[in-house]
C-alpha positions in Angstrom: -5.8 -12.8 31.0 -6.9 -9.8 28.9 -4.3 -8.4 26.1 -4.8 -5.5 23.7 -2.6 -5.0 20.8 -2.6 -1.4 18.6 -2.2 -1.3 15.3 -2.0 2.0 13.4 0.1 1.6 10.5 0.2 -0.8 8.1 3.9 -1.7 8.7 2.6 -3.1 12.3 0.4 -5.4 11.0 2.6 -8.4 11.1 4.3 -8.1 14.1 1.8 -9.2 16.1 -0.2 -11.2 14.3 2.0 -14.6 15.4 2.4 -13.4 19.0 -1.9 -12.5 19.4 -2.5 -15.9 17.4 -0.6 -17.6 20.0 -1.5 -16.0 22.7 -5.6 -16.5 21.7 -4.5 -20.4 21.5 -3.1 -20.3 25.5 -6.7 -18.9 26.1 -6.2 -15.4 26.6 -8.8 -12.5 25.5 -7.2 -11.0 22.7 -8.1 -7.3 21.5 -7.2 -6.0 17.8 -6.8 -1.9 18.6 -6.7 0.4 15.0 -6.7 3.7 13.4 -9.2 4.3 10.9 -6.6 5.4 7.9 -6.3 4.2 4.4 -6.9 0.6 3.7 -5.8 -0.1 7.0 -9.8 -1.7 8.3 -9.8 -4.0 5.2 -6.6 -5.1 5.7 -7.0 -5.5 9.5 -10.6 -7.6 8.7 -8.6 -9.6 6.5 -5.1 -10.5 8.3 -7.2 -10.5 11.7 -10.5 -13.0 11.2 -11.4 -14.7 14.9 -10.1 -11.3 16.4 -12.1 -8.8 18.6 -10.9 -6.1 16.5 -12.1 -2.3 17.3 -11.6 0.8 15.3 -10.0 3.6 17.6 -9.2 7.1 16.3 -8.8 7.6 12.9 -6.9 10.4 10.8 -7.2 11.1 6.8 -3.0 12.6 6.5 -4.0 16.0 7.3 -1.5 17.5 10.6 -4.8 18.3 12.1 -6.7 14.9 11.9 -3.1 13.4 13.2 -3.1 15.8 15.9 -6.9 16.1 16.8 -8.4 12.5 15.7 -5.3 10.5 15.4 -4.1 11.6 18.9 -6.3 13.5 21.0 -9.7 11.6 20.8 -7.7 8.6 20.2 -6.3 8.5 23.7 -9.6 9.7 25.4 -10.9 6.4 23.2 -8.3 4.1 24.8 -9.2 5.6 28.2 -12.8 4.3 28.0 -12.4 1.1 26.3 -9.5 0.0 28.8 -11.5 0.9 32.1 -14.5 -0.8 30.4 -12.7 -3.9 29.6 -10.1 -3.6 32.5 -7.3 -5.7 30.7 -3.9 -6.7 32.6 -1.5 -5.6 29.6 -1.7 -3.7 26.5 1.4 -4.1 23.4 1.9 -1.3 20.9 4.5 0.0 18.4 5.2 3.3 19.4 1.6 4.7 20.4 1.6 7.5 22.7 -2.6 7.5 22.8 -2.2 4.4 24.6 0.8 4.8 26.5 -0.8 7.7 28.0 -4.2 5.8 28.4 -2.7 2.8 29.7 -0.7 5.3 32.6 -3.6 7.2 33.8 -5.3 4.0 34.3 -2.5 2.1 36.3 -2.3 -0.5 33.4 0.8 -2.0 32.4 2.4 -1.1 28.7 5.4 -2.2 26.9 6.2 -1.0 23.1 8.6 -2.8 20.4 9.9 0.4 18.3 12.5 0.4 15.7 12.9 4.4 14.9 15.1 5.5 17.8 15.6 8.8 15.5 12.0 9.7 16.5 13.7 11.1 19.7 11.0 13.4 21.4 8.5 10.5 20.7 10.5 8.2 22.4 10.6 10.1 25.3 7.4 10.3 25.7 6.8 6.4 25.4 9.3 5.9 27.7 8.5 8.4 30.1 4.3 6.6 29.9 5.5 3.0 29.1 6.3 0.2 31.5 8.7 -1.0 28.8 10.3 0.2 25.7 12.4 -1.8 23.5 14.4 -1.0 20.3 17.0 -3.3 18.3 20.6 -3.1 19.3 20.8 0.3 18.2 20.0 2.4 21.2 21.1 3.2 24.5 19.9 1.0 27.5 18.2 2.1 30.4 16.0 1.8 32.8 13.2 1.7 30.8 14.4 0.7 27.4 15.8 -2.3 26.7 17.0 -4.1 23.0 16.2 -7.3 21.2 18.5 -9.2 19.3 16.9 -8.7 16.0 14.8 -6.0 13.7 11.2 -6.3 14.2 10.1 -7.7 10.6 11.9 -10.6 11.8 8.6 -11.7 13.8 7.1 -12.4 10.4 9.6 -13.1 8.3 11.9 -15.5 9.9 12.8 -18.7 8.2 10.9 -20.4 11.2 7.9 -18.1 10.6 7.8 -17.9 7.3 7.7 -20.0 4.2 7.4 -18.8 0.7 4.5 -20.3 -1.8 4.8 -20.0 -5.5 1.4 -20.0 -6.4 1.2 -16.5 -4.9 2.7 -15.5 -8.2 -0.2 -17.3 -10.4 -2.6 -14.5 -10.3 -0.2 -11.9 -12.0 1.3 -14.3 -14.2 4.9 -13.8 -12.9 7.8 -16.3 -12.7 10.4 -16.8 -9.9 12.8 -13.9 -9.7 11.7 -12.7 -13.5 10.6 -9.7 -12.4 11.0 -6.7 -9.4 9.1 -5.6 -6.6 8.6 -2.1 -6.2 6.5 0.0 -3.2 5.5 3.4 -3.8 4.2 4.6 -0.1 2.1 8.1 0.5 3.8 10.9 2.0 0.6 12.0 4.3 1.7 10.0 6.8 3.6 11.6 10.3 6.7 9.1 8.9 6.7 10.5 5.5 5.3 14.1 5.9 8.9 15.4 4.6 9.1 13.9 1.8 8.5 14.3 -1.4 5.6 12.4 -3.0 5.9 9.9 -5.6 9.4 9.2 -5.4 10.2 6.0 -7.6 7.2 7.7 -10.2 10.0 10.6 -11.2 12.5 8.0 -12.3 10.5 5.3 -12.9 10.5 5.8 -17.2 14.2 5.3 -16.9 14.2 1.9 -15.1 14.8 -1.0 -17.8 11.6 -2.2 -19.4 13.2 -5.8 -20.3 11.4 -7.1 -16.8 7.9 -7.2 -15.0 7.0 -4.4 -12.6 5.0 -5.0 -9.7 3.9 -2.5 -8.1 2.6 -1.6 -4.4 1.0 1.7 -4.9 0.1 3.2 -1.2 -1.8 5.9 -2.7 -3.6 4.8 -6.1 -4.5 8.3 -7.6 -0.8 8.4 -7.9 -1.4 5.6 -10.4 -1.1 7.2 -13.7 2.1 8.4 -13.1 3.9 4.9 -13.9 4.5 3.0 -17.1 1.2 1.5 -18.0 3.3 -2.0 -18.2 3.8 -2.1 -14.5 1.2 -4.5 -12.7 -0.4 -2.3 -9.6 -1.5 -4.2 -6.6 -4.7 -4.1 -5.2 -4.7 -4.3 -1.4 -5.4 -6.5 0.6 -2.7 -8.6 -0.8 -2.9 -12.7 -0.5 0.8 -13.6 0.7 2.9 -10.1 -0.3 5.5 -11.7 1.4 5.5 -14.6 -1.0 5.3 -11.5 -3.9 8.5 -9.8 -2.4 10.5 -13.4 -1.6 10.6 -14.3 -5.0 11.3 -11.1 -7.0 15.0 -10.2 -7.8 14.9 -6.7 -6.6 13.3 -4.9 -4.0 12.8 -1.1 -4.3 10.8 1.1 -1.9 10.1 4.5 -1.1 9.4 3.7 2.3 11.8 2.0 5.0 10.0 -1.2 6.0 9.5 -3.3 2.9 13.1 -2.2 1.8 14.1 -4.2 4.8 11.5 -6.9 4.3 13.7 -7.4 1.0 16.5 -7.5 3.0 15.5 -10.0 5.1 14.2 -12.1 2.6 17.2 -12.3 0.8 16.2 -9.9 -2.2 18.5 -7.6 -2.7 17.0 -4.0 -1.1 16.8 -0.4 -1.8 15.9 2.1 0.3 15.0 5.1 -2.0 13.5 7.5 0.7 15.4 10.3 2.2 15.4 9.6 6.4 18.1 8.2 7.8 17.6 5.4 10.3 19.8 3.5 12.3 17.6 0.2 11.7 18.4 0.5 7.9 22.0 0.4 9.2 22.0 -2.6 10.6 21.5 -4.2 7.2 23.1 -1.5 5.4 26.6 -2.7 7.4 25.5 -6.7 6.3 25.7 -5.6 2.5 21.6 -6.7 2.8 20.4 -3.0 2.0 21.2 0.0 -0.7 20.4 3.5 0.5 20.0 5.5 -2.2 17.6 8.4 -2.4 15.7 9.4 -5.3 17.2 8.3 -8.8 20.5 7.7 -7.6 19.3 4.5 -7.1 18.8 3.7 -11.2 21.9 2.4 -11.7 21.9 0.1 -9.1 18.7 -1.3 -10.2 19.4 -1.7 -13.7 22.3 -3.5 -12.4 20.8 -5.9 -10.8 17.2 -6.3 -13.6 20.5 -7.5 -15.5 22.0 -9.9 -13.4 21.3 -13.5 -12.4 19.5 -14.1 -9.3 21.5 -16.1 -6.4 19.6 -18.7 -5.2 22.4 -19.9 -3.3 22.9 -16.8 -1.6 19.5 -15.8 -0.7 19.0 -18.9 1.3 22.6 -18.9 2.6 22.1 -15.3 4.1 18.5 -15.9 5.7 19.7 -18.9 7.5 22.9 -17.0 8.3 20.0 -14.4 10.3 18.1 -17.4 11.4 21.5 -18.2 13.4 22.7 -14.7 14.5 18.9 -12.8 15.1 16.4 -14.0 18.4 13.4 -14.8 17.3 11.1 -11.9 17.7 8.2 -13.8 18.4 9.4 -15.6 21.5 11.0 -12.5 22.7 7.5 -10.8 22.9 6.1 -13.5 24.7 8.4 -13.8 27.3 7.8 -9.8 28.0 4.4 -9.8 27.8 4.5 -13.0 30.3 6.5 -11.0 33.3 2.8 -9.0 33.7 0.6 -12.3 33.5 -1.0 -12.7 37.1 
């Protein structure tokens, strides 16, 4: 059996590196699909070794290289490498290039999303896609259909997932002695909207009496934060090990302010879209949504408090209970196409 996986932002990595690891160990022929953008190839080289990984499409945050290279020439790309390679199923997260690829060549493709606000996209995929499915925060029909969980659970799960101190060695830090903070780059079709450099307007007035790590999506934004802050350079050993043991999560972008969450680090959300994913943890008490500087106070709050142990283990084992496990889920999908 022949699988192909596409990647094109960094958020996606994780999600399917368990599944295609698995998957390669049952003896199918896994391929590693990815837009050329950012640090995105290093990271994939990294996070990916073993893989057949291949570069297709690329964009560099202009509307026009998303449009024309991103899009266009991505999905004439898919077009030729699936009726080369003739594979039985191909797995995305939300990629029209290949939905549409994957439909004019009679090949099955089913896409785990999380942005249901992205309505017109959606569509689309579900209009091209075998399968579409969302957390429990959509509609069902007859082709979309929910999960029990947010995707980041794949990777982050108690089951998946287990935190290492000596991640923390290299930067000198201590267990919950210091925050976590991700800056991420508005030239992206997410974050077009948005104003850039967010947490770098405010960040002056966040309480120096703590470390400052920083996850800086575009560096030549770097001299706009306190010279005290510790910027990371990607690709990262164990982030996730990074973010676990801070006591504060703050981000710009949604998808490490619900990795936080997840992990039991109190969260912030500090961009301006709305999304009904961020909800779902929003309604547990796991995540603050607070654009722009409204979120200072909140974070001095908590640089000031003592960190709950107690709490961060009771909550991810109180997910562990209520949430599927993401991993499995995929598999069993992905297993209604095998031959």
């Amino acid at each position: 059996m022949k699988i192909l996986f596409d990647i094109k932002h960094p958020a996606q990595l994780n999600l399917f590196k368990g599944i295609s690891k698995e998957l390669q160990e049952e003896n199918w022929e896994v391929t590693i699909c990815y837009l050329q953008r950012g640090k995105l190839p290093g990271i994939i080289k990294k996070e990916y070794p073993g893989f057949n990984t291949v570069p297709v499409g690329s964009s560099n945050g202009t509307k026009w290289s998303i449009l024309w290279d991103g899009n266009i020439k991505r999905t004439l790309a898919f077009l030729d490498l699936i009726k080369k390679e003739n594979y039985n199923i191909c797995v995305a997260a939300s990629s029209i290039p290949l939905a549409l690829a994957c439909k004019i060549a009679g090949i099955p493709v089913i896409q785990f999303y999380d942005d249901p606000e992205r309505r017109r996209i959606n569509r689309i995929n579900a209009g091209l896609s075998s399968q579409l499915f969302f957390p429990p925060i959509v509609e069902k029909s007859s082709k979309v259909s929910v999960f029990n969980c947010l995707k980041e659970w794949s990777y982050l799960s108690p089951s998946r997932f287990k935190p290492a101190e000596k991640a923390l060695t290299p930067y000198g830090l201590e267990p919950y002695e210091y925050i976590f903070v991700r800056e991420v780059s508005n030239k992206s079709f997410n974050y077009y909207n948005q104003q850039d450099g967010i947490i770098s307007s405010f960040a002056g007035n966040i309480h120096t009496n703590t470390r400052v790590v920083l996850s800086l999506e575009d560096k030549s934004y770097a001299g706009r934060y306190p010279k005290h802050w510790t910027i990371l350079q990607e690709p990262v050993e164990d982030i996730h090990s990074l973010i676990y043991y801070s006591r504060l999560v703050l981000s710009s972008g949604d998808s490490m302010a619900r990795e936080g969450a997840m992990l039991g680090v109190p969260g912030i959300y500090c961009g301006t879209r709305k999304m009904k994913a961020n909800e779902l943890l929003m309604e547990a008490g796991l995540l603050q949504h607070l654009p722009g500087d409204s979120a200072l106070p909140f974070i001095n709050k908590c640089i000031d408090m003592h960190f709950d142990r107690e709490k961060q283990s009771g909550t991810r084992n109180q997910l562990l209970q209520q949430w599927d496990d993401m991993t499995v889920f995929m598999k069993e999908q992905i297993n209604r196409y095998k031959l």
